[in-house]
C-alpha positions in Angstrom: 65.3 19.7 -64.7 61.6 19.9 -63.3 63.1 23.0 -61.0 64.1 25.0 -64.0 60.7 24.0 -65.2 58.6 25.3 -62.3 61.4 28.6 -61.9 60.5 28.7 -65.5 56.4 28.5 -64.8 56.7 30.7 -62.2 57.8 33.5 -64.4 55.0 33.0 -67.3 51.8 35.0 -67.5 49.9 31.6 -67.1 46.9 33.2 -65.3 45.9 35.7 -67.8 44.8 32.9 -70.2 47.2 33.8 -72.8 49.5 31.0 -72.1 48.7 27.1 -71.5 50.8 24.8 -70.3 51.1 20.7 -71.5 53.9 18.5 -70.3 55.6 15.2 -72.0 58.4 13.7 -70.3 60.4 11.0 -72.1 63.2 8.2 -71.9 62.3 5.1 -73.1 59.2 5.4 -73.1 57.0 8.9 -73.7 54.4 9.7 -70.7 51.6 12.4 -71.5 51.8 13.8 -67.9 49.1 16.9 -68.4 47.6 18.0 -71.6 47.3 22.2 -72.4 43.5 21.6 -71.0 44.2 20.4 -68.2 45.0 23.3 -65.9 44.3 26.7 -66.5 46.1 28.8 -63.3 49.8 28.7 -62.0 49.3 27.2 -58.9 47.7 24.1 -60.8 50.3 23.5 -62.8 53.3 23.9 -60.8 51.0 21.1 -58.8 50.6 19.1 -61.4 54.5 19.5 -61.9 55.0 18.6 -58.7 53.6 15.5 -59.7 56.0 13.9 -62.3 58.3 11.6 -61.8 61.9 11.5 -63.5 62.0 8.5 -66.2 65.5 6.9 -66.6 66.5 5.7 -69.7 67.4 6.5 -73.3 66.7 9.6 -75.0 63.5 9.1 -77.3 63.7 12.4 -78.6 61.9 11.7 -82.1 58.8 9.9 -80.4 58.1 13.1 -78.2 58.2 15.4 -80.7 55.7 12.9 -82.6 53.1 13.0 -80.0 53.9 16.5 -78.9 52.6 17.1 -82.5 49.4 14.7 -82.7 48.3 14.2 -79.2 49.5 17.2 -77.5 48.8 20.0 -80.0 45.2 18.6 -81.1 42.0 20.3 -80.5 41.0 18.0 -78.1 43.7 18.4 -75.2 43.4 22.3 -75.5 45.6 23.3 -78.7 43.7 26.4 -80.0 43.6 27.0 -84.0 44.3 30.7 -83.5 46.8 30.5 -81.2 50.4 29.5 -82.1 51.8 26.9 -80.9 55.9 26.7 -78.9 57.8 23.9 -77.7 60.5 23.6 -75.4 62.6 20.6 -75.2 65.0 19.9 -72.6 67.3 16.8 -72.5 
């Protein structure tokens, strides 16, 4: 999965500033791996993709989408008022 997401990346206009990037991975448990502040170019986030680490387990769908919503697309980690927000979810 995290090659479709970097062939995905690769193909965005991330580096105009249009676009920002956050990533939640999920099983059992949810991780937070980067927030939409906390890269701003291409290269940086494919690195930071590079990063995560696959999580066996269930499939807690419901809790990702809850902090996709609260944590995720909050002021504070980069969500923009004017801006609308998209999600892609991949199990």
């Amino acid at each position: 999965i995290l090659s479709f997401v970097k062939d995905f990346l690769s193909k965005t206009d991330i580096d105009s500033g249009n676009v920002r990037v956050g990533l939640i991975t999920y099983s059992n448990e949810v991780s937070q791996e980067f927030y939409l502040n906390s890269a701003f170019t291409k290269r940086e986030i494919l690195e930071l993709v590079d990063d995560v680490k696959y999580n066996f387990g269930s499939t807690n769908t419901a809790e990702a989408l809850e902090i996709m919503r609260n944590v995720m697309f909050s002021p504070e980690k980069g969500d923009r008022a004017d801006v609308p927000n998209f999600a892609i979810v991949l199990t």
